[in-house]
C-alpha positions in Angstrom: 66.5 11.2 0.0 63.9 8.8 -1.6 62.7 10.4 -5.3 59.1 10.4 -4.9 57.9 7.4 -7.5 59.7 5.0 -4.9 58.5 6.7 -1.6 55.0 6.2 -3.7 55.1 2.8 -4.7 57.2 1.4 -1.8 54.7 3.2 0.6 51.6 2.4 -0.4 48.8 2.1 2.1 46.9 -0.3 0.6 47.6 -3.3 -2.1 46.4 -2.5 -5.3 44.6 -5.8 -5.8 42.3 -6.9 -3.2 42.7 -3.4 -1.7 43.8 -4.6 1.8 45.7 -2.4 4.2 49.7 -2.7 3.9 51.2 -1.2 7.5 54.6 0.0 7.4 56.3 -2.7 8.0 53.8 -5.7 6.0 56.2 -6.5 3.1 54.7 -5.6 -0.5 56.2 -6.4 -4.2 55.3 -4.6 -7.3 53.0 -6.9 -10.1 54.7 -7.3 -13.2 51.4 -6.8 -14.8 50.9 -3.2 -13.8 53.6 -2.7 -11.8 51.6 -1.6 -8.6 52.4 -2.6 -5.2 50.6 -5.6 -4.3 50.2 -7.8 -0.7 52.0 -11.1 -0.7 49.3 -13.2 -0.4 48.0 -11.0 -3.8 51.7 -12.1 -5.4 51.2 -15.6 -5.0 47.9 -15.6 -6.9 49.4 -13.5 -9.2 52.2 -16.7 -10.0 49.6 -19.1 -10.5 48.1 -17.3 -13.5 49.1 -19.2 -16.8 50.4 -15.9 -18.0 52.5 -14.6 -15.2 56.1 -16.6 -16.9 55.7 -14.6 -20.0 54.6 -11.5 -17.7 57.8 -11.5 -16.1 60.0 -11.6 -19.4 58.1 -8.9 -20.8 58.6 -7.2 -17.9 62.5 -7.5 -17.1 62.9 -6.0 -21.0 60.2 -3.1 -20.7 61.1 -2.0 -17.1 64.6 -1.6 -18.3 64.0 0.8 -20.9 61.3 2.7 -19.3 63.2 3.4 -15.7 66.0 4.2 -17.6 64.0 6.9 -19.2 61.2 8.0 -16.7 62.9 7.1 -13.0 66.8 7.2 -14.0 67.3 3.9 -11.2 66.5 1.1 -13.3 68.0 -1.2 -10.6 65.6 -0.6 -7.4 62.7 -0.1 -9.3 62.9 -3.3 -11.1 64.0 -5.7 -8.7 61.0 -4.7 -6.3 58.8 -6.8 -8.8 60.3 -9.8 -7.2 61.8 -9.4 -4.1 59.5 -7.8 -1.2 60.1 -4.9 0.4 58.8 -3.4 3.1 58.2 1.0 3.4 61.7 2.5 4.4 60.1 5.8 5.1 
């Protein structure tokens, strides 16, 4: 059974950046900005900011230490920041 942060974030309805619908199946990926789940077309915008390389190494270190303490699956949670995935239901 999915806990109910991943069921959350891997389920959204709607990309949290240009607010368009995300189907069930329409692959998503987490921003390493905020990590909310954002379209693809929303990710590659996201890469082209002059930040986004630093963004990402902050990101790996933080998201390590903060799953580890508020999700307990450091694993799944960070690795949806940049590979897409798609709601599993």
């Amino acid at each position: 059974m999915k806990k109910q942060w991943e069921r959350d974030l891997s389920c959204a309805v709607a990309c949290a950046r240009c607010n368009g619908a995300l189907a069930v199946r329409d692959q998503r990926i987490l921003s390493v900005f905020d990590h909310q789940p954002i379209c693809l077309a929303c990710k590659q915008a996201e890469e082209k900011q002059p930040d986004y390389a630093e963004a990402s190494k902050k990101m790996i270190g933080t998201c390590m230490m903060e799953t580890e303490v508020m999700y307990g699956d450091p694993g799944g949670y960070c690795y949806y920041h940049f590979y897409p995935f798609t709601c599993a239901g």
